[in-house]
FIVEXLUM-500546 format. One record per residue (C-alpha): residue in three letters; y, x negated, z; residue number from 1. Coordinates in pm, whole numbers, plus 50000, padded with zeros to 5 digits. Each point is the difference from the previous one (the first is absolute). Layout:
# residues N
{ALA, {Y, X, Z}, NUM}
...
END
This chain:
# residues 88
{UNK, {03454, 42849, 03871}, 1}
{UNK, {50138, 50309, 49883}, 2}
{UNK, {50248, 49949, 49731}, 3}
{UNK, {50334, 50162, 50172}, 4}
{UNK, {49952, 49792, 50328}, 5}
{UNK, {50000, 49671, 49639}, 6}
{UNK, {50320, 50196, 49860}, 7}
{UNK, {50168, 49997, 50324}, 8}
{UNK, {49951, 49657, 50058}, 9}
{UNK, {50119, 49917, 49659}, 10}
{UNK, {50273, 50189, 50035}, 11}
{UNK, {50077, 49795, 50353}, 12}
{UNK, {49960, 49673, 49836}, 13}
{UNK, {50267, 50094, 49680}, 14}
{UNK, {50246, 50074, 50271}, 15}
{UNK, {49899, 49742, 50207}, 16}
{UNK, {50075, 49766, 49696}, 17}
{UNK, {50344, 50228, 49907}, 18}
{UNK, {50159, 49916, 50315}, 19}
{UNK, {49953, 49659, 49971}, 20}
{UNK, {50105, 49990, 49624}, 21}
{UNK, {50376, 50144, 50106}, 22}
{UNK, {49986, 49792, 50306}, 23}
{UNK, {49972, 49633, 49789}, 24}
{UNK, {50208, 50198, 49696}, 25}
{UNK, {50298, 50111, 50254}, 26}
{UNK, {50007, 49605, 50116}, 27}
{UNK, {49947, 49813, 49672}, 28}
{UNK, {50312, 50208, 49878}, 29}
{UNK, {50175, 49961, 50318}, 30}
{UNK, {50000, 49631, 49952}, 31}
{UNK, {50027, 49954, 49625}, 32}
{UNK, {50296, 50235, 50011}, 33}
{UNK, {50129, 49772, 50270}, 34}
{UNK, {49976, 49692, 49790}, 35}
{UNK, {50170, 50213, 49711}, 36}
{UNK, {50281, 50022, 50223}, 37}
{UNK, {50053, 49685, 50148}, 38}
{UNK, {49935, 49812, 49658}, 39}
{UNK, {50235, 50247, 49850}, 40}
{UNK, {50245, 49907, 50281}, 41}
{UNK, {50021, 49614, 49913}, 42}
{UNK, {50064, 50090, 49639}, 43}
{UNK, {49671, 50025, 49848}, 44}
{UNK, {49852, 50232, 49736}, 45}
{UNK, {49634, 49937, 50048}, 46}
{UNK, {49834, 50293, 50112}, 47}
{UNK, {49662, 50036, 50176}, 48}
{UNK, {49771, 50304, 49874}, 49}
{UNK, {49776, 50177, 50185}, 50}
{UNK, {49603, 49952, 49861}, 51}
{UNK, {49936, 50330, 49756}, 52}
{UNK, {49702, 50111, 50142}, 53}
{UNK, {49878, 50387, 49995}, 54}
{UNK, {49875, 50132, 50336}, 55}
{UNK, {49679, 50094, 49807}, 56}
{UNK, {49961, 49660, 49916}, 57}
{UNK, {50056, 49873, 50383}, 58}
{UNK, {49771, 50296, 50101}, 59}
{UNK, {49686, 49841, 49821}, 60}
{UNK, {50049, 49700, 50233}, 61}
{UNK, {49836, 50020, 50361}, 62}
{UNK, {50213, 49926, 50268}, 63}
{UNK, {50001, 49597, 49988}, 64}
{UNK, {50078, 50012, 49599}, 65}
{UNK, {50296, 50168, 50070}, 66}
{UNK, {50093, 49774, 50294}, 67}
{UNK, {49957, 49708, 49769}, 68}
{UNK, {50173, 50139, 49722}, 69}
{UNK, {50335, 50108, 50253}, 70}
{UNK, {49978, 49629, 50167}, 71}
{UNK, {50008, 49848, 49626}, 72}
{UNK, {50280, 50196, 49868}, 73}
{UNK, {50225, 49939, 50304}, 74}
{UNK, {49913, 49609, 49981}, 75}
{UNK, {50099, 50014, 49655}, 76}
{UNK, {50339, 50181, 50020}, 77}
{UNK, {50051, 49804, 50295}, 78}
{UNK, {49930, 49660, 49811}, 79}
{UNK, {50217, 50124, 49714}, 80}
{UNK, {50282, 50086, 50265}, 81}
{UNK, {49980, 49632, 50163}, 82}
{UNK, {49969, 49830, 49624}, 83}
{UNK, {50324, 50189, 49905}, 84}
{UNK, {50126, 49912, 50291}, 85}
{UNK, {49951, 49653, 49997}, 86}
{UNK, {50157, 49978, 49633}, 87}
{UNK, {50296, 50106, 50072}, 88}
END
């Protein structure tokens, strides 16, 4: 296979995985900064933060990784929202 028609595809597949990245990243903040708020409305202080993860980082991951990784960050902030929740 010539190596452009590899490049191209590589290319493809980084985008491929870009979109989703800002797709799980613009609802994971979504919701934690919706918990933020309503916690913040009953008089608490705790604060959910968003994973620190580089894009680079998420990049190295195929497609699934990344899914995982999204699904287990927004089970934990939503665990830590319904723990806070339930102590108050």
């Amino acid at each position: 296979m010539p190596k452009n028609w590899l490049n191209k595809k590589e290319k493809a597949a980084t985008l491929e995985k870009k979109a989703i990245i800002t797709k799980y990243k613009d609802a994971l903040s979504l919701n934690i900064e919706t918990y933020n708020r309503v916690l913040k409305q009953y008089g608490s202080s705790f604060e959910i933060l968003p994973p620190n993860t580089s894009e680079d980082e998420l990049l190295a991951k195929n497609k699934e990784e990344i899914t995982d990784y999204f699904l287990t960050h927004i089970k934990e902030a939503t665990n830590s929202y319904l723990a806070e929740l339930n102590n108050m």
